[in-house]
N, C-alpha and C positions, 0 to 999 in steps of 0.2 A: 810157312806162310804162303801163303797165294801168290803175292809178288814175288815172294823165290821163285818160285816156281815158273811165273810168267817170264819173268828174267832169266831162270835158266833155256826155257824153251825158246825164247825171242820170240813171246805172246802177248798180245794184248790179254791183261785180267779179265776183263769182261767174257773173253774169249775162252781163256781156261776155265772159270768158271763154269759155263757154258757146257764145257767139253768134261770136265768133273763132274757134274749130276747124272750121266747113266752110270758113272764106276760109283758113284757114293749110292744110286738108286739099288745097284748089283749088290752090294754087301763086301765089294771093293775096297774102299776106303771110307772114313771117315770124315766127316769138316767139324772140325767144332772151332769153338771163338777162343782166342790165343788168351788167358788171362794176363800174360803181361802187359796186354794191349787190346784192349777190348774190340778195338774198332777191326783188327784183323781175324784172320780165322787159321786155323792149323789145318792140313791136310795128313794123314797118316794112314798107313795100307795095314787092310786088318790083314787076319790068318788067312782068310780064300784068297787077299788081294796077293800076299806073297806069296802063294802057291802058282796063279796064274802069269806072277812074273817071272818066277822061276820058268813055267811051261814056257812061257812067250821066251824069255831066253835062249833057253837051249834050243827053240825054234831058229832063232837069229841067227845066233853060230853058227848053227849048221847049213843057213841059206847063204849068210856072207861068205862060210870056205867055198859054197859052191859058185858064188861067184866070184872067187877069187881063183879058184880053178877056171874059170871062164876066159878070165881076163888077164889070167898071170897075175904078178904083183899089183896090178892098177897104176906103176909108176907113170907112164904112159899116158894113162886114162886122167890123173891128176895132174899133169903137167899141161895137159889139154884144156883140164876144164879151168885152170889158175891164168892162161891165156885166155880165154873165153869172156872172163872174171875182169882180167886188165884192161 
């Protein structure tokens, strides 16, 4: 559902919405309306959507070790920004 989703993100729906129409225009995902609940809609990634998350992925990893090589563990860097934060 779309509120998962905004809820997982800490989005406004209208927002995700929004930001879900070029990946459902792309042949990304999917929106259809939830039957158990009409007034909502499902979101689901087709076959190119998981292939491009797979790519984005092993994108990810591979920039996170390199900024984890950068920075050492980040213990440092999180301890900072959790003061920053208080």
């Amino acid at each position: 559902m779309i509120g998962a989703v905004a809820e997982l993100l800490v989005m406004d729906r209208s927002t995700v919405t929004a930001n879900l129409k070029p990946l459902e225009r792309a042949g990304l995902i999917t929106v259809a309306v939830d039957e158990q609940d009409r007034r909502g809609r499902r979101v689901a990634l087709t076959d190119a959507g998981r292939t491009v998350l797979a790519q984005a992925t092993k994108v990810w990893i591979e920039e996170h070790a390199a900024l984890e090589n950068q920075i050492g563990n980040g213990d440092a860097l999180r301890a900072g920004l959790r003061l920053a934060v208080a």
